[in-house]
N, C-alpha and C positions, 0 to 999 in steps of 0.2 A: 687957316687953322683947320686941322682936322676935328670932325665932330661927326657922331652917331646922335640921330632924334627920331626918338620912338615916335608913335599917335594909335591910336586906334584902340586904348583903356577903356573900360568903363564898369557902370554896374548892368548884372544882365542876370536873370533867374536860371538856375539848375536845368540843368538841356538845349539850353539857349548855344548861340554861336557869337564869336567876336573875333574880327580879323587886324589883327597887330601889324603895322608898317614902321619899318625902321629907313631911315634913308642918310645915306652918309655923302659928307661935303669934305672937301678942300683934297681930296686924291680918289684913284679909283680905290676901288675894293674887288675888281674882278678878280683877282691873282689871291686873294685869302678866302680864310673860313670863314664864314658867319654861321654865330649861333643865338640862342636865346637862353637866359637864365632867366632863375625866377625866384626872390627872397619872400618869406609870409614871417610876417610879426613873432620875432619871436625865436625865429630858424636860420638857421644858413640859409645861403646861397643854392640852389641845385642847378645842375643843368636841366632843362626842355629838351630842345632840338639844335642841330647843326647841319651845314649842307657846304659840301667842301667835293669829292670826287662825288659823294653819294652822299644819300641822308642817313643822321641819325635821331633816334628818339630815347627819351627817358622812358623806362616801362610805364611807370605811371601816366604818360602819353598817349602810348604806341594806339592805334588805330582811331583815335580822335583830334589829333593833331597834324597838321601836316604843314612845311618848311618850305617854304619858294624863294628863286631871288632874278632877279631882273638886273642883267649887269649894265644895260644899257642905260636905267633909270640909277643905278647904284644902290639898288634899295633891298631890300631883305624883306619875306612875309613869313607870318605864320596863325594860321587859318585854324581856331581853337572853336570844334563842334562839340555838344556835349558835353557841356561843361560841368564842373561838379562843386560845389561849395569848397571842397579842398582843393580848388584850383587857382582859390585866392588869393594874391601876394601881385608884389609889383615885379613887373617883368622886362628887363634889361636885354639889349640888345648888344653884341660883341663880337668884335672882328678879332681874328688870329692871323699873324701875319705869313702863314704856310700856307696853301692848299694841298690837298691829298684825301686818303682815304682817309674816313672821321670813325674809329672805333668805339670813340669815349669820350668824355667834355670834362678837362679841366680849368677850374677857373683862371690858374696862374697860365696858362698859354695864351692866354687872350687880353690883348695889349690896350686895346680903344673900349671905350663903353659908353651906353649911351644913359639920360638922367633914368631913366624906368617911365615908365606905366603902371594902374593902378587899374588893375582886375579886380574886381568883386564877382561873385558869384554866389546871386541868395537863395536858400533852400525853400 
């Protein structure tokens, strides 16, 4: 069975860091994209980050966030520095079954998902 399993949630105070691990079972995932989403109560879906030929970042990201992935482990990361109260929502991890250049994160391209993680982030 293929499965994506997030870990690395929690609560953590404004400026603080928290590093998300996703790791996927029953096939490789080297040959796709992985990326991260992220819903807050209330809201859509948005995308975070992806890392496919290169990385991408959501603005609301870009220079506190950063995307890794370990294809030997089959695992995905993403390294959240600086966090900001609006950073809270639970954070989903998903594979796309392409790789290539990642310009954009649509949710409907992304086939696997994993249950979420729960960010907090208190002011």
């Amino acid at each position: 069975q293929v499965q994506l399993v997030e870990s690395g949630g929690g609560l953590v105070q404004a400026g603080g860091s928290l590093r998300l691990s996703c790791t996927g079972s029953g096939r490789s995932f080297s040959s796709n994209t992985m990326g991260w989403f992220r819903q807050a109560p209330g809201k859509e879906r948005e995308p975070v980050a992806a890392i496919g030929w290169n990385t991408y970042y959501h603005d609301s990201v870009k220079g506190r966030f950063t995307i890794s992935r370990d294809n030997a482990k089959n695992a995905v990361f993403l390294q959240m520095n600086s966090l900001k109260p609006e950073d809270t929502a639970v954070y989903y991890c998903a594979t796309k079954p392409t790789i290539g250049g990642v310009y954009f994160m649509s949710p409907s391209e992304y086939t696997r998902w994993g249950q979420g993680t729960q960010v907090t982030v208190s002011s």
